[in-house]
C-alpha positions, 0 to 999 in steps of 0.5 A: 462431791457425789455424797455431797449432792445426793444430800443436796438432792435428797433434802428438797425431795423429802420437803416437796414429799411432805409439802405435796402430803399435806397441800395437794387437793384432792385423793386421787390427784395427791396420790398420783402426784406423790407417786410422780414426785417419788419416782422422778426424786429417785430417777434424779439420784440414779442419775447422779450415780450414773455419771449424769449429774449436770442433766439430773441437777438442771432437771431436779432444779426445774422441778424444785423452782415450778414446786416453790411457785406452787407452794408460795402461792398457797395463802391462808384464809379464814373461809374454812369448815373450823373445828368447834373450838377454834372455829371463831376468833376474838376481836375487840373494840377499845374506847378509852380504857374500856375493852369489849371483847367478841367472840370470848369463848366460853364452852362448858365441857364433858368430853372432848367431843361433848360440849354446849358451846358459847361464844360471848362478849365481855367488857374489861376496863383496863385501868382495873387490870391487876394480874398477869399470870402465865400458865403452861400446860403439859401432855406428853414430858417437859419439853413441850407444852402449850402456854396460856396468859391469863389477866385478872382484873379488880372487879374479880373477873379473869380472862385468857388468851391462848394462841391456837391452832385453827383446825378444820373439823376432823383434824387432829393436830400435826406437829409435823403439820405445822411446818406445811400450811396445814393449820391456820392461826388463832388467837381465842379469848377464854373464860379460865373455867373453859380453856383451862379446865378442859385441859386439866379435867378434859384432856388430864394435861397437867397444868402449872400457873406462874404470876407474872411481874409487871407494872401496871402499863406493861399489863395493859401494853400486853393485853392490848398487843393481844387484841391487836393481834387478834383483830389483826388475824380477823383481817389477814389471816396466818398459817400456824407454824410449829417453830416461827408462829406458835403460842410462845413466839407470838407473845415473845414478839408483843414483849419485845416491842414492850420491854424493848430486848429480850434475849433469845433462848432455846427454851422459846423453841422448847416450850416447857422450858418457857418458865426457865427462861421467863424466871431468868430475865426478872419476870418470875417471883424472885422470892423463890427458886423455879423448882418452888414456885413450880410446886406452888404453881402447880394447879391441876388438882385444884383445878379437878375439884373445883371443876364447874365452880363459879369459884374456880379462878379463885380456886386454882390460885389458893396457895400461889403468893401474890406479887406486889404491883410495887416490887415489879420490875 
């Protein structure tokens, strides 16, 4: 039992440890706080190998409930010093089959910290959509990776959706961060040649694109959940988390609510795996196995010799078969 309540105690001591790191205004107040909560956590625990378990547990429970009053109190808001790349979110204006978008990001890169910004405005008509296609991007193994959807339209022009962490200037992104209301949530609209192309060009990521099969009304439903979704984060804005509200989760939930059940998996907490689980339940090319339409779909080399070409949406899908309208599901 005493084992047993020292896990209980240490547990919540090394969440309000983290959650007073990344939440608690100010340098000196954070480090006087963090000093308090450290020694009043092991005086707790010396207490309970004392023999004073009920006196320690009442005292760490008052603490604990006083933190979470704190914590839930903590919202999100877009008033904040953003970070250059996320610091607008798309909104858009939808009138009868004509979608304009604000806000459609569309930076021209030369380093990570080199860039001419734009942010623009586009008109889509969504009886003209023809293509969705998925593309994962990977830094660091298979296991993770960030997820793009991106929808082609008949009059050539591409535009992609990318559920972002909103940082503020300076920040780099924390993983461990995204569980503590460090980040907000948002969702950006991009030309393919900027969120794209500093991924694979920029930042060397290594990037693979999976066409999508979708009937035409499905494609629609998606992209609309999109811009619903973005305007949604212009009125009430979310804080990112790493697990419950990330670019996979947000997405899985507009599917659902389109296709009415979806099956869940762990490849929607591991992300790089996403591909695995899309080709599972119908919604890759089923002409061929993952692995081949892994090679076909890998862009990144054709995405560094295209580089600043007004071609580039065509470039990086030479070589990936199309899928028929007809044959989706």
């Amino acid at each position: 039992m005493l084992l047993l309540a020292t896990v209980l105690v240490a547990m919540p001591a090394a969440w309000g440890l983290l959650a007073l790191w990344y939440k608690a205004p100010g340098r000196r107040l954070k480090a006087a706080v963090l000093t308090l909560w450290v020694v009043f956590s092991l005086s707790v625990l010396i207490a309970l190998w004392l023999g004073h378990a009920d006196l320690a547990l009442l005292g760490f429970g008052l603490a604990c409930g006083a933190l979470l009053i704190w914590w839930r109190r903590i919202l999100p808001s877009n008033d904040r010093m953003w970070a250059d790349d996320v610091a607008q979110i798309t909104s858009g204006t939808i009138e009868g089959n004509r979608v304009t978008l604000r806000n459609v990001r569309n930076f021209d890169w030369r380093s990570n910290d080199d860039y001419t910004q734009r942010w623009e405005t586009r008109v889509y008509n969504i009886d003209q959509l023809k293509s969705v296609d998925m593309i994962m991007s990977y830094w660091d193994g298979w296991a993770i990776a960030h997820m793009l959807i991106s929808f082609g339209f008949d009059d050539g022009q591409y535009v992609a959706f990318s559920v972002e962490v909103r940082r503020q200037k300076n920040q780099v992104y924390s993983e461990i961060g995204g569980f503590f209301k460090r980040d907000g949530l948002s969702i950006i609209a991009a030309d393919e040649r900027d969120v794209i192309r500093v991924r694979t060009n920029i930042r060397r990521e290594d990037d693979y694109l999976y066409r999508i099969r979708m009937p035409q009304p499905a494609m629609r439903s998606l992209f609309l959940g999109y811009v619903e979704q973005a305007d949604a984060l212009v009125e009430t804005p979310r804080f990112y988390n790493t697990i419950t509200v990330n670019c996979t989760t947000l997405v899985y939930q507009m599917m659902k609510r389109i296709v009415g059940y979806l099956p869940w998996s762990y490849r929607l907490l591991f992300t790089g795996y996403l591909p695995a689980y899309v080709y599972r339940v119908g919604g890759l090319d089923q002409r061929y196995d993952l692995e081949k339409l892994r090679a076909l779909g890998r862009i990144t080399d054709r995405a560094r010799q295209s580089d600043r070409s007004a071609a580039f949406s065509e470039d990086i899908r030479r070589g990936i078969p199309a899928i028929d309208a007809a044959n989706s599901p």
